[in-house]
N, C-alpha and C positions, 0 to 999 in steps of 0.2 A: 287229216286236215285238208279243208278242198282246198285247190290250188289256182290262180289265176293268170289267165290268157290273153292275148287279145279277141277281140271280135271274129276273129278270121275263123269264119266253122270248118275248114279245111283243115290248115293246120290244129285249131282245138284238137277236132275229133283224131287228129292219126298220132297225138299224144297220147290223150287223155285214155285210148282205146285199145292201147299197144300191149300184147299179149303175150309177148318175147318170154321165153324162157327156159334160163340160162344149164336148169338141172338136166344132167343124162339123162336117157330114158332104161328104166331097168330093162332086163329082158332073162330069164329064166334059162339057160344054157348048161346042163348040165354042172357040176359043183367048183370048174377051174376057170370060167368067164361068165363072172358076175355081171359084165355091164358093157353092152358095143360100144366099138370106138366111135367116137365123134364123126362126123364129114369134117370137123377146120378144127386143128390141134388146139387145145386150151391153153395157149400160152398166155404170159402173164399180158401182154400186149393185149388180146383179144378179150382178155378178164377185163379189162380195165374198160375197154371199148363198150364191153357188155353194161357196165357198172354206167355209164354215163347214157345209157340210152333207158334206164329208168327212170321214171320223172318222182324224186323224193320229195317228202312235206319239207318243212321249214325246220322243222325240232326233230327231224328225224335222226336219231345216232346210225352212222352209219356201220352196217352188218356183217361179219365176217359168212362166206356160206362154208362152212365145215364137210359138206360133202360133196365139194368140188375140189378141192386143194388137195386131196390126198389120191383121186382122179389126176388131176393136171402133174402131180408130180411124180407118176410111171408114165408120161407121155413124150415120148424122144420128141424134143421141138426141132425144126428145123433151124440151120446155122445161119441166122441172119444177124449182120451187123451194122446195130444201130448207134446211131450219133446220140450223143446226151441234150438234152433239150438244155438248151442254153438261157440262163433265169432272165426274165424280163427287163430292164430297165427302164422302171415307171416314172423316174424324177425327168429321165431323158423323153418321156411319150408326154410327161405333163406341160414341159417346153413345146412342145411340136403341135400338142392342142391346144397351145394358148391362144390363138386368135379362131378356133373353130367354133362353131355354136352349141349350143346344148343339143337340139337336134343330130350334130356330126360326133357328139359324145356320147351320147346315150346309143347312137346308133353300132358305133365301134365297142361299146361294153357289152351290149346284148349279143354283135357277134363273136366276140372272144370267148363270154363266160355261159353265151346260151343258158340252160336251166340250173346252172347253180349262182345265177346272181337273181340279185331281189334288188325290188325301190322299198325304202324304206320308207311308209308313209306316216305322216304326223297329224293330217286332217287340217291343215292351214295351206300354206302355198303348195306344199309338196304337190299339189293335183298339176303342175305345172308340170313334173318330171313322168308323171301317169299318160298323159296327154303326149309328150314327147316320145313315150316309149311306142303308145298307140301310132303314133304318125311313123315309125317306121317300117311297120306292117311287119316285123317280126314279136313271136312269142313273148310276153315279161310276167315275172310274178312279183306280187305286191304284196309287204307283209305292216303290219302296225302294235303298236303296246298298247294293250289297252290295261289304263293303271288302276280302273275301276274310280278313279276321283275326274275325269274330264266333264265337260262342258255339255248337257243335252244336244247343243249345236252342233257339237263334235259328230257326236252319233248320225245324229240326221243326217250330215257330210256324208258319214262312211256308206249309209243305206243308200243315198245318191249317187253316189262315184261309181258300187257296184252295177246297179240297176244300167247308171249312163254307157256303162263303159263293157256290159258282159261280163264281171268278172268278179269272186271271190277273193274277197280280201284276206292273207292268213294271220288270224292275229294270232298273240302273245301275250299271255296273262301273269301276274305275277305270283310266287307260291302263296299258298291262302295262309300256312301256318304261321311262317315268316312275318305276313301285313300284320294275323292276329298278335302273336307277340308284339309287335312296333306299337301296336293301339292299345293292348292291355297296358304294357310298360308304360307308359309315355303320352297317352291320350293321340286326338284325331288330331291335332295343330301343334306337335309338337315343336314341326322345321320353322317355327314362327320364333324359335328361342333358344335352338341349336344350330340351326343351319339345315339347310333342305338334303345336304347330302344322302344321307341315311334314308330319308323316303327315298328318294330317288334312285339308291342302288337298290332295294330292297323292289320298288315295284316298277324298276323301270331298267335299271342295268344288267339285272340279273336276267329278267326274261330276254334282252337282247344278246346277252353271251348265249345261250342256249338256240336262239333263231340263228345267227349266225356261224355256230358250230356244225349247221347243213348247209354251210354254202361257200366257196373260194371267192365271191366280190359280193359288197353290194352298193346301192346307189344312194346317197343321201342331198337333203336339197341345201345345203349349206354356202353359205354367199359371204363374202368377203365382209362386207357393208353391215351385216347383221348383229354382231358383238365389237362391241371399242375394244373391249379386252382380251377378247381370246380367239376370232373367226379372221383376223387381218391377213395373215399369210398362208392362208388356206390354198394348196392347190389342187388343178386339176383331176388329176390320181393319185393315189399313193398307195403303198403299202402299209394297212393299218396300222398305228403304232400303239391300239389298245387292245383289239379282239384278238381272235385266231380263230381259223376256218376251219374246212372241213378234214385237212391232211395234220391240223396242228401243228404246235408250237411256232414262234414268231417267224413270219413272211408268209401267213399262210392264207393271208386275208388281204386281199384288194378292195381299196375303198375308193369309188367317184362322186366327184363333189362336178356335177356337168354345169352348174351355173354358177362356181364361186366367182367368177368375174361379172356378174351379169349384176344391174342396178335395182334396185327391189321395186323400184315405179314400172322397171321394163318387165320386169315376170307380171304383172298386171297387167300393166298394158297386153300381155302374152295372151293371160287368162281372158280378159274382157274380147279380146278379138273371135278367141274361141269355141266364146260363149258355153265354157264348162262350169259345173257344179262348184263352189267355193262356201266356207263357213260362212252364217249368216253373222254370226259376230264380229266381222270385217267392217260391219256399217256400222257397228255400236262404237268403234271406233278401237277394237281391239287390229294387234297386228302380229303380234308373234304369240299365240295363242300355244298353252302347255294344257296342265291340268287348273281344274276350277280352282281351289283355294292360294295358288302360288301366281295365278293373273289377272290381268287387269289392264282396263284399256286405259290410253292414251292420249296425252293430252297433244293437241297441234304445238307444231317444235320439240316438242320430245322425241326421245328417239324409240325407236320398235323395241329396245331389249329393254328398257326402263318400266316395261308392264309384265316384267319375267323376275319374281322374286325380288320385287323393289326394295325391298328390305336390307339388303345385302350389295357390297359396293359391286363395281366394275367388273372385278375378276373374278369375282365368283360365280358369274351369270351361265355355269351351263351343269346340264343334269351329271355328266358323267358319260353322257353316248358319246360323247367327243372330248373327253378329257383328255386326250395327246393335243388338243389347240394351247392349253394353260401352260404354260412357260414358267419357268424357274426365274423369278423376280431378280435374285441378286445373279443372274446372267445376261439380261435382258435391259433390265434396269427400268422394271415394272413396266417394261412392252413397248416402252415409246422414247430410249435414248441411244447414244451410241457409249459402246463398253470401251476403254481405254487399256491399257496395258498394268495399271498399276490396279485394275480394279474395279476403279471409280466410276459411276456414270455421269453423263449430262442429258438432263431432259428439259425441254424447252417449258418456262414459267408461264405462269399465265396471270391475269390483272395484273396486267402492271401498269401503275400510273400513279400520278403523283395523288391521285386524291383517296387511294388504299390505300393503308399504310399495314406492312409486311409483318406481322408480329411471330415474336422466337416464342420458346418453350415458357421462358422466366415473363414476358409480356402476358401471354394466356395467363397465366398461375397468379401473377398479380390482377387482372382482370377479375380472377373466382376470389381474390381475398377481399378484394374492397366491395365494402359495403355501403359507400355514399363516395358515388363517382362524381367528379365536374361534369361529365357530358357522357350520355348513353353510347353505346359502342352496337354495330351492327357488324358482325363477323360471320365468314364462310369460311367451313372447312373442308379443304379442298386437296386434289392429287391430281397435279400438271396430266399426265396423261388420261387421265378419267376423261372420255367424251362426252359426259354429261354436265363435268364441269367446264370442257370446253365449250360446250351447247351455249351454257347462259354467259358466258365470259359477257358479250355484248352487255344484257340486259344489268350485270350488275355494276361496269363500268360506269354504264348512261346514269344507273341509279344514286353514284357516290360522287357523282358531278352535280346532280337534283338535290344530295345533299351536301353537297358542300361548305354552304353558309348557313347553313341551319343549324348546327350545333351538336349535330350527331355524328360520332367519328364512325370510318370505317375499314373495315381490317379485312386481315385474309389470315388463316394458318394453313400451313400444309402440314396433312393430319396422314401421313401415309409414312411407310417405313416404321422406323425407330418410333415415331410418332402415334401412332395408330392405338396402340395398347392405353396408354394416355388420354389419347381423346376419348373411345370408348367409354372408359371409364369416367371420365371427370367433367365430357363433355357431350353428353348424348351421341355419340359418333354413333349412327349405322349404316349409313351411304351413302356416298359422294355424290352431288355434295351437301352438306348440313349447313342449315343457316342458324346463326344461333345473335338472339335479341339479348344484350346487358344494360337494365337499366338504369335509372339512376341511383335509386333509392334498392336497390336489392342486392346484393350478390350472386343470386340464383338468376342464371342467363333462362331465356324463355327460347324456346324450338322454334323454329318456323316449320310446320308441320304441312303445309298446301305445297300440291305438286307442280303450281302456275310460279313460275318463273320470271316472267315477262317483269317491264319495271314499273308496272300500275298497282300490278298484286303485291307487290314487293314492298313498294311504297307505301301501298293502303296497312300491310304490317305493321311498319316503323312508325305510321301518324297515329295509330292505335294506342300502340306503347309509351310513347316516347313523353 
């Protein structure tokens, strides 16, 4: 697999060209010395030393050399005594980089982990972290999934970034046997009716357990701002709490997130100043750009993750590369409360006003029995902490004030928790939030199915129906 550098044909070439090697030389002595001694004893120190001054691919499992080790172990080492390298303390280094830039992070991870870390590229902002590694004028290498379902756009990116920047991108593909079975089983659309999970491990989590099993760090572009649901308390470094690296088993992978503080307008702004390569898709009005059938762009005041599996609420918005972001709901209190001692959470409500009116489980359940209402009912189903539902709070407010004296009442459920299964089921629930039209003369609520929010579109709905 080629591997990727910076520009610097210096450094490139005394890598890429390095001829070290680590085997004795035989030499024919007579039948009782098989093989001269070394000039610098093989201790296990100098194995190791050896071992990192190879530059490995991405997927490379690393090698035991079998006829070295039975060498190094008739060789009297000298008595040196050494200290235990004492384990990092990354929650302590992510405090102490929290007001440094991505440039003073990305700088300090390339010299710590030198050539066993990677930038993980995605073909969207990530050329932000490419660029940051380029400005340091040391060595980086670049790796990407390619899930075989992206974006033409995507591609063109990746032949751009390399040409821009000198450098071989190493991708990761996903097993071919594996995608076959998922499409014979199941068809091409299946995550449209299960849930995207299963593509997403199958052609995208798995090839990244395997890039990362060659390397002790890598770099992801991951920003606080980016998921309502699950990217909020992201920090600086950490010790992955989902992969494992090159030494195995857990602590054995470092993860940097060098811009999770940083605002998504300021990584543009970043880009635009640097006048680097970016997906042409950004103008069609995409922003968090995945693969082709799971995105979609965006409407102004929506939020970037709302074009990532729109189908699916809040918290379910990520492939599984970051699945240690997703929090255990009944400890959290679905991400956005404070937990109490007996249990229970509090999470800040949202429309509230007097012209909503709050409806329980048994209010819904009478809404679906009657069949000739007094007055049509406009309802959203809704989860306080969903940032999509906080997005439109404004616009549905203004809207239940517009209708106030018109004769159409209007509600809210909160369709999350205990509730959820319920709504699903009885009430078109698939992501927060749903708006759902009850007319007069029907029992059968009608969808609000457009992704405009605002309180024109909204409006133009209910004068439709009503």
């Amino acid at each position: 697999m080629a591997l990727a550098f910076t520009a610097s044909t210096a450094i490139h070439g005394s890598l890429s060209s390095s001829s070290y090697d680590p085997q004795p030389k035989v030499s024919v002595i007579g039948t009782t010395q098989p093989m001269d001694r070394p000039q610098i004893p093989l201790t296990a120190v100098n194995l190791s030393r050896i071992r990192r001054l190879a530059v490995k691919s991405l997927n490379a499992e690393p090698k035991r050399n079998e006829s070295i080790v039975p060498l190094a172990a008739t060789i009297v080492a000298p008595e040196v005594e050494e200290k235990a390298e004492e384990a990092e303390d990354y929650e302590k280094l992510a405090e102490e980089l929290t007001n440094a830039s991505p440039l003073e992070i990305i700088d300090k991870a390339l010299e710590k982990f030198g050539n066993d870390i990677a930038i993980a590229f995605s073909g969207a902002e990530d050329v932000a972290l490419i660029e940051y590694a380029h400005l340091t004028g040391r060595p980086f290498r670049v790796f990407s999934l390619d899930t075989g379902r992206l974006n033409p756009e995507t591609y063109q990116l990746f032949d751009a970034v390399e040409k821009h920047y000198g450098i071989r991108i190493e991708y990761m593909f996903p097993d071919a046997v594996e995608v076959q079975a998922l499409v014979r089983n199941k068809g091409l659309f299946s995550f449209y009716e299960d849930g995207h999970q299963e593509c997403c491990r199958i052609r995208k989590v798995r090839p990244l357990r395997r890039a990362l099993k060659g390397l002790r760090a890598w770099i992801t572009g991951q920003r606080k701002d980016q998921s309502p649901g699950t990217r909020s308390e992201i920090p600086i470094v950490q010790v992955d709490p989902s992969f494992e690296g090159l030494d195995g088993g857990a602590g054995s992978l470092v993860k940097w997130n060098p811009v999770a503080n940083v605002d998504g307008k300021d990584i543009w702004n970043f880009l635009r100043a640097m006048n680097v390569p970016v997906n042409s898709l950004h103008s069609q009005g995409y922003v968090s750009i995945g693969c082709e059938p799971c995105t979609r762009a965006v409407l102004p005041g929506q939020h970037e993750r709302e074009g990532r599996w729109w189908w699916e609420d809040a918290k379910a918005k990520e492939c599984g590369l970051h699945k240690g972001n997703i929090k255990d709901e009944s400890l959290n209190g679905n991400g956005n409360g404070a937990v109490h001692a007996n249990g229970t959470t509090t999470v800040a409500d949202i429309f509230d006003t007097k012209d909503i009116v709050s409806l329980s489980r048994p209010g819904v359940e009478n809404l679906l029995k009657l069949e000739n209402r007094r007055e049509p009912w406009l309802v959203v189903l809704y989860a306080p902490w969903c940032r999509f539902c906080q997005a439109m709070e404004g616009s549905y407010v203004e809207l239940a004030d517009k209708l106030a004296s018109s004769g159409v009442k209007v509600g809210k459920f909160r369709a999350d928790g205990e509730q959820k299964a319920f709504a699903q089921q009885e009430l078109q629930l698939g992501s927060f939030p749903t708006i759902l039209f009850f007319p007069r003369h029907s029992s059968q609520p009608i969808k609000y199915v457009s992704e405009k929010r605002d309180v024109d579109s909204l409006l133009a709905f209910v004068n439709a129906l009503r």
